[in-house]
Every structure is written in C-alpha cells, then in structure tokens.
C-alpha positions in Angstrom: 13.6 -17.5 0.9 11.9 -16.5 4.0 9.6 -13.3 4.0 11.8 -10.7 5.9 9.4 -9.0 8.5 11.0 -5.8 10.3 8.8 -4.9 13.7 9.0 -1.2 14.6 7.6 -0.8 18.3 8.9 0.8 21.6 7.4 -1.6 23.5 10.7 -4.0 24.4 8.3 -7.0 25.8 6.3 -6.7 22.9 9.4 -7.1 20.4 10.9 -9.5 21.6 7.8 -11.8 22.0 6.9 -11.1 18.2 10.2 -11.7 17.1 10.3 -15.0 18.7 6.7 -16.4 17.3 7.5 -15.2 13.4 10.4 -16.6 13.6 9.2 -20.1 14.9 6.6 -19.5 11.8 9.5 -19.4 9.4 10.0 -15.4 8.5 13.5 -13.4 9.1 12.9 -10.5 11.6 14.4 -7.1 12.5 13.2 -5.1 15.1 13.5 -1.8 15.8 12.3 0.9 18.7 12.3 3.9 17.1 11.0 5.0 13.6 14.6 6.3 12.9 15.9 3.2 13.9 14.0 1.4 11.6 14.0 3.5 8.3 18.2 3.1 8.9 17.3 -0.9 8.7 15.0 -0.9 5.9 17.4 1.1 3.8 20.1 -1.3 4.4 18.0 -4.6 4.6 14.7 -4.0 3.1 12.0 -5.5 4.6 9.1 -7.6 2.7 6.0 -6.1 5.6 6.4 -3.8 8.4 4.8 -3.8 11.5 4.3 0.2 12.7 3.2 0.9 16.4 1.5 4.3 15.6 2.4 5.6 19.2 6.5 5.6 19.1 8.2 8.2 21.0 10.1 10.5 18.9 9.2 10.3 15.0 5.3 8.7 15.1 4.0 6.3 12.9 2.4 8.3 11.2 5.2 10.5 10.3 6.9 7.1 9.6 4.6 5.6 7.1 5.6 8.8 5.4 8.7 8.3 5.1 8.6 4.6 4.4 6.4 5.5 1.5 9.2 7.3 0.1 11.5 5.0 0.2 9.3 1.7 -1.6 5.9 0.3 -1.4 6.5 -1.9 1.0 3.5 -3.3 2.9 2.5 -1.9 6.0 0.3 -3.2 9.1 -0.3 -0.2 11.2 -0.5 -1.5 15.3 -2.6 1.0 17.2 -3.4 0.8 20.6 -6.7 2.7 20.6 -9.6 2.0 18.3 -9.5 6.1 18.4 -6.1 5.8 17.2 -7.5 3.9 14.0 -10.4 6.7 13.3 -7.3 9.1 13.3 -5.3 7.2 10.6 -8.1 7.2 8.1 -8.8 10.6 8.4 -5.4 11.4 7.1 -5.7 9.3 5.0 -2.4 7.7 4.8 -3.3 4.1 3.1 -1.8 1.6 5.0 -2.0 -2.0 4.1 -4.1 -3.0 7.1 -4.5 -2.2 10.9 -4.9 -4.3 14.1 -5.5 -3.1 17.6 -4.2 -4.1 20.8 -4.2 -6.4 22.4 -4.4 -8.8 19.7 -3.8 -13.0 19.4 -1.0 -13.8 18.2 -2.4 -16.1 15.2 -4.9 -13.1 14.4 -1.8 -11.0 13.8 -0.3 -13.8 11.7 -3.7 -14.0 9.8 -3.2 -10.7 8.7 -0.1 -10.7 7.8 -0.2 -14.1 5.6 -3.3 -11.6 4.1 -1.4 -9.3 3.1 1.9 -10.7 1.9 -0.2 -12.3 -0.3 -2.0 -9.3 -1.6 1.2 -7.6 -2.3 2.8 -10.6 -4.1 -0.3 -10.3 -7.0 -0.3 -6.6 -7.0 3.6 -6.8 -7.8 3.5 -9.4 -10.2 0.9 -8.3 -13.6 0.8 -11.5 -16.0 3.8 -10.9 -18.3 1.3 -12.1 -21.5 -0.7 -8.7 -20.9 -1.4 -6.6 -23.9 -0.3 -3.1 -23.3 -3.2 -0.6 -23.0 -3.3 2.8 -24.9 -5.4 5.8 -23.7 -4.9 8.6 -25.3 -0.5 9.7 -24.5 -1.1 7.2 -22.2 0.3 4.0 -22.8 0.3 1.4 -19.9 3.1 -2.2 -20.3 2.5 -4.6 -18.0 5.2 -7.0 -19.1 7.5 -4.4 -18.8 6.2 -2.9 -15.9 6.1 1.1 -17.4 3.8 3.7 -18.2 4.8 6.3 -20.4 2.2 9.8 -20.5 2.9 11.8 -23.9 6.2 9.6 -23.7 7.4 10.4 -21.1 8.2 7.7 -18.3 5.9 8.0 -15.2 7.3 6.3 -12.3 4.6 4.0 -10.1 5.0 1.9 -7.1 3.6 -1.8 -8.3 0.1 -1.1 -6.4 -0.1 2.6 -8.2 0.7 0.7 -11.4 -2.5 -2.2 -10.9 -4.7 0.5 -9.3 -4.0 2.3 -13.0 -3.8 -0.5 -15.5 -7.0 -1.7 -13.7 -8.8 1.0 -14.7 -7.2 1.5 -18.3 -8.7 -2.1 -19.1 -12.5 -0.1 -18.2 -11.5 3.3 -19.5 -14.8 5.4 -19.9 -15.9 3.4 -17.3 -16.5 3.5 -13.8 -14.8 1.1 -11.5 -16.3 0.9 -8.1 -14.1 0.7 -4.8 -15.3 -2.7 -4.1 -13.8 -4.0 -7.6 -10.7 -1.8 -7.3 -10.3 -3.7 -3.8 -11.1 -6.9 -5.1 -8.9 -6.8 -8.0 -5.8 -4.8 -6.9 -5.7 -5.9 -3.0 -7.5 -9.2 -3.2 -10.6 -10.5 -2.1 -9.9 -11.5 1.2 -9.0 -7.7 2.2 -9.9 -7.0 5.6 -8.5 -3.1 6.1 -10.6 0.2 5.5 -11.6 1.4 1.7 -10.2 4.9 2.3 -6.6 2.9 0.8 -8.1 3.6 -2.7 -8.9 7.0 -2.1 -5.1 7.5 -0.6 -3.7 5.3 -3.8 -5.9 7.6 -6.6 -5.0 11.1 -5.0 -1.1 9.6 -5.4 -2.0 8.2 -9.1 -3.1 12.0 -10.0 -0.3 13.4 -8.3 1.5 11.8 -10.9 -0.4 11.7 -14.1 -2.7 15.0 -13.4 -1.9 18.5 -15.0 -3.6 19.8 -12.2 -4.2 17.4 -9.0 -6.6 19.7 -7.3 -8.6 19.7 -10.4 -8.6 16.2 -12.2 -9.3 15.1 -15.7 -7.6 12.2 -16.5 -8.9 10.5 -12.8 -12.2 11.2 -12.1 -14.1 10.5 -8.8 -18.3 9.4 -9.5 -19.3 10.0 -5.7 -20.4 7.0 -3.8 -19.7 4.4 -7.0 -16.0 4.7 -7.5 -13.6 5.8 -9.9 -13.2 6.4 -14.1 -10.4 6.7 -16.3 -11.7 9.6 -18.7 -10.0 8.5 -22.4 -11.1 12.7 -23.0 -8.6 14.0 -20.3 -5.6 12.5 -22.6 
C-alpha cells in the first residue's frame, strides 16, 4: 500500500506542485493550508509523514507539531524558510523527525523523506524474538510492545519505547547520543541530536517520580544517557 504523505503549507503553488511529484513517485497525498485543517485530516485519515511549513498563518508549526504529537508519533519533516527559523526549532526543543529549508530540490526533499520513512518503519517494528528485559519494577516486552513500571502499564509512542528498551539492554551503562541515533533513528540520520534530548525529557515524563529531578534516566553531560537499575 502506498505511504500516505499529508503536506501542511499555506503556500497554494507550493502544494500543489508537491502533491503532484509524490504522487508521480508512488505515495497518496493530502494537503492542507492551515494546521487546523490538517490535524481535522490526520484524525480522520492518518497520515504515514507530515510535511509542516513552520510559518502557517493562524496555529504555527510549532504549535502544530504539538498537537500532532498528541495525537500519534507520526513522522514529521519540519519545512522552514529561514535557516534562523531552524536555530529557533531546536531551541524548543520540539524533536522533529528532520528539517529542510527552502528553497529545496525536489529529489533532496524525496531523499529525506525515503530517510525517514525508513527510520520510522525499524523504530516501530522491535524483532518479535526479543527477550523481555527486567530492571528493577521495570519490565520492558518487545514482542508485545508494553512496558509495565511496578505493574503498572506505561504507555510509549514506538520511538519512546526503542529509545527505552535500547538503553534497558545497557542498563548501568551509558549510551552515547551517537549510538542512541544510530540505533533507534538509523544510521543514515541527517536531522539535529537535540531529538534524543526531546525523546528522554518525554521518556521521564513518563517513568520519573520526579521529572525535574531524575533517577531512573540519568544525563552523563557531553557522553549521553544511563538507565540507573538503582532508581527502580
């Protein structure tokens, strides 16, 4: 079945142009001009990617990849039309997929996207043989897909869940960025490394006592991350 790609961008030209080259390339496309537009659409046809202009009138991208989050993890390629733009994204540290500026070739666009559809078709899919990991009340199932903390069900997105049972397999140990990257978006990842920092402060949301003061998740500055078997 074709990969269902929803475009979210005011610009009409833009839209229409996009639509037509995916669309020769094989994927299903719905477009959209507003933010609010589009979360209507991808609650009634969800989309495999989105492609977010950050600068839409009305609800911005920004505020959309929010709300997008919400609703699944759908993969999302942020389109910004100022390198500025970019430096702004990271520092709130929102964790989307990947990022290209305008003006951009068409077949660099498609590069990324082909990137990151792939990405998110591993991170979805754990082998179903994997032995299920105990830490502590934590217990981690990747053929079934769930966590349980003190046996209680946690609910993850698929990339919260690798980012986790990635560093489960190493508990005690530290994990650096570069692995976490490599392991949970792929090798060939081209966006910013500030997406594991967005994807932990989520994972402690969820599994922390405290967020603001973690001990499950812990952060060794400049290496990368630990899963403390202690803080369970």
């Amino acid at each position: 079945m074709s990969k269902h790609i929803l475009v979210v961008d005011d610009d009409a030209l833009l839209r229409r142009s996009l639509a037509f080259n995916l669309e020769k390339n094989g994927y299903r496309v719905s477009t959209a001009a507003t933010a609010e537009d589009a979360l209507q659409l991808a609650r009634r046809d969800p989309p495999d990617l989105i492609l977010l202009d950050i600068g839409l009138p009305g609800m911005d991208g920004v505020d959309a990849l929010k709300e997008f989050r919400r609703q699944a993890d759908t993969p999302v390629i942020f389109v910004t039309a100022r390198r500025s733009e970019l430096d702004e994204i990271l520092g709130l540290e929102l964790g989307a997929d990947d990022y290209i500026t305008k003006p951009f070739k068409f077949e660099t666009l498609l590069a990324h996207i082909k990137a990151v559809l792939r990405r998110a078709a591993r991170s979805a899919a754990p082998a179903p043989e994997a032995q299920a990991v105990q830490v502590g009340c934590l217990r981690i199932d990747p053929a079934a897909h769930s966590v349980t903390l003190n046996g209680q069900s946690v609910e993850l997105t698929p990339r919260e869940f690798a980012i986790l049972h990635t560093l489960a397999l190493n508990a005690g140990r530290v994990v650096s960025t570069d692995d976490l990257l490599n392991q949970v978006w792929g090798a060939e990842y081209a966006g910013e490394p500030q997406a594991v920092y967005v994807y932990i402060r989520w994972l402690r949301e969820k599994i922390e006592t405290d967020p603001t003061e973690p001990r499950r998740i812990l952060t060794v500055r400049g290496v990368g991350y630990k899963l403390e078997p202690e803080g369970f």
